[in-house]
N, C-alpha and C positions, 0 to 999 in steps of 0.2 A: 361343330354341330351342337344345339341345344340339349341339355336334358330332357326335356319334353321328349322331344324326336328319338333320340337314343334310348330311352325307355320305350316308346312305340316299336321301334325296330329290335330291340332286344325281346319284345313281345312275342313279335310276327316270326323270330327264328325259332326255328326246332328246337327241344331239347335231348331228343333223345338217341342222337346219331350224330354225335360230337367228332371232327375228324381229327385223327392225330398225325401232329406232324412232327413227330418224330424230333430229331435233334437241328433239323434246319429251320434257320430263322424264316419268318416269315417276310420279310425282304428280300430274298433270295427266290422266291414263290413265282411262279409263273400266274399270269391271268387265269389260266384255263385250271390250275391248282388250285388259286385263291378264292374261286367260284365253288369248285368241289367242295371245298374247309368249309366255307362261310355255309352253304347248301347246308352241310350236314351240322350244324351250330357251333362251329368253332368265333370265336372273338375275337380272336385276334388276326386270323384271314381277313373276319369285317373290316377291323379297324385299318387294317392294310388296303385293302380296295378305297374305303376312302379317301385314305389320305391319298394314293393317287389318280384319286378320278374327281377328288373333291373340287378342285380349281377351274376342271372344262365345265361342269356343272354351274356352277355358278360364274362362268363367262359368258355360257350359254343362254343363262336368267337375265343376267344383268342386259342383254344385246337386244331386252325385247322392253327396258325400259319399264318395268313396273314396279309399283313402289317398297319399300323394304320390306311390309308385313307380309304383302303375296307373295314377292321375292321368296323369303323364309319360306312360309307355304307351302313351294314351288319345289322347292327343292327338297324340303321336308317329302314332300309325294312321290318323288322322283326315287329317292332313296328307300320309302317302302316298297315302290315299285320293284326294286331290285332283290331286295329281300325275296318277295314271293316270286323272282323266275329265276331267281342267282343259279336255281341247280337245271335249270330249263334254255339257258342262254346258250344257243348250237354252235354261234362260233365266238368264242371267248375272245379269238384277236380282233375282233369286232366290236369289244365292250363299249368302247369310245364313243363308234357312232350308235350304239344301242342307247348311251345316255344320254345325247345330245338330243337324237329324235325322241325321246323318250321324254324333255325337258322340252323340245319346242311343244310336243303336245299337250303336255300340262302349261305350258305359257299359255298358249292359246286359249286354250281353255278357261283358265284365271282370268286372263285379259276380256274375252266374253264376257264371263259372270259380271265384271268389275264395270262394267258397261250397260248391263241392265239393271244393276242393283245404287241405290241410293247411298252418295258418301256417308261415308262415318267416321268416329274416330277410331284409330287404328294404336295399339299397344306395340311398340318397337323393340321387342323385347329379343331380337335376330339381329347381329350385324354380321356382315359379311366381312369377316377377318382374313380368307384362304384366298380369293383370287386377285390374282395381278393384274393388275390396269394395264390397259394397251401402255399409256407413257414408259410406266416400271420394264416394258419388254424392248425398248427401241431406244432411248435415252440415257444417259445417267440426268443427275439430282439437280444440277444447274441447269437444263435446257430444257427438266421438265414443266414448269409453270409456262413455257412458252408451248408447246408441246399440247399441253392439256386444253390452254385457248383457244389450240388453231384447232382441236378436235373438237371440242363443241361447234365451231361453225362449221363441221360438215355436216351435208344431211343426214338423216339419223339413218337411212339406209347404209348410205357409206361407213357410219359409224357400227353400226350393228356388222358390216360383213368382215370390217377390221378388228373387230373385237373376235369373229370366229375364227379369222387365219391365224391367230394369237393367243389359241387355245395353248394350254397345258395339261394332259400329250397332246399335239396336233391332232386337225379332223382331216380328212381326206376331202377334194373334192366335191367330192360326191355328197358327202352328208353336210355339206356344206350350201349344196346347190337345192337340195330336201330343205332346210331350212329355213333359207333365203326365197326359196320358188322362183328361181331363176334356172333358165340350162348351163350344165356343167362348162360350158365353152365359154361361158360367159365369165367367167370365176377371175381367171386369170388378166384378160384384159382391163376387167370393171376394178381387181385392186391395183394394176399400175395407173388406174386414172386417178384413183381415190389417194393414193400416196404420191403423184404429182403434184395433186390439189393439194393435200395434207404440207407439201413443201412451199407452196407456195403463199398459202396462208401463214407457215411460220416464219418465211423470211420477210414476208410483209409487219408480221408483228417484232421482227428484229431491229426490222431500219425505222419503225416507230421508235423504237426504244430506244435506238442508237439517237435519231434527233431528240429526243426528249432528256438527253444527258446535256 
């Protein structure tokens, strides 16, 4: 996460109901723990929540395909957003899909604006260094170049709903079908056609490569 960002969120937390946690690490913390800490301005509950919610968040950005500065943005809002309900979030085992719908809303959003407003140039000054690419979840290092070509030729639907079943932590269903704006029955059928396809694009770009030897 930028300094920019981390100064705005260290902004927006309290200071003056600091919670103590005693002699357990904060990796040991339960979600519904790490919300109380953070709520009441502890730093390092923060730093914990992010680092495991950081990666669905930005799987979730990436799957709507905008460009790196809104990307950034995107995610940057996402995470003030969490600041100001962290002590308000009613069911904590539910953060996942609180972040995801919480990021497609702000995609949409971005995506709108980015649609009525006039290109510009954009400062890159965000890369997205935490999320794992679909490839990095399903291959190792040799059959990822084949891998990453036969996923750009699926359509970007396909590609968007493969990138959500491939979250880190996992999304449910359900906040997956919210997302997508598809029914949840649909979920499971539509990714074994996508990972058919997704097979049979890469073994077509195998026996290319096998004749080209």
């Amino acid at each position: 996460m930028k300094l920019e960002t981390q100064q705005k969120i260290n902004g927006a937390m309290p200071r003056n109901c600091r919670a103590g946690l005693g002699f357990r690490s904060v990796q040991d913390l339960s979600t519904a723990e790490l919300l109380a800490a953070a709520g009441g301005g502890d730093s390092q509950a923060w730093n914990q929540l992010v680092e495991r919610y950081e990666r669905l968040v930005w799987s979730v950005v990436r799957s709507f395909r905008l460009d790196e500065a809104a990307s950034a943005d995107v995610a940057q809002t996402v995470w003030l957003r969490l600041v100001e309900h962290c002590d308000r979030i009613r069911n904590p085992d539910g953060l996942a899909s609180w972040l995801a719908t919480t990021t497609r809303h702000e995609a949409i959003r971005t995506s709108k604006m980015q649609r009525r407003q006039t290109p510009t140039d954009f400062e890159f000054d965000v890369e997205d260094t935490t999320a794992v690419g679909f490839d990095e979840l399903l291959v190792d290092s040799e059959d990822r170049a084949t891998l990453v070509v036969a996923f750009r030729q699926l359509p970007e639907d396909s590609q968007q709903l493969l990138r959500l079943l491939t979250t880190d932590p996992p999304l449910d269903y359900e906040t997956i079908a919210e997302i997508i704006g598809r029914p949840i029955g649909s979920i499971g059928p539509t990714r074994a056609r996508c990972l058919d396809r997704l097979r049979t694009l890469m073994a077509a770009a195998e026996r290319r490569d096998g004749a080209g030897d």
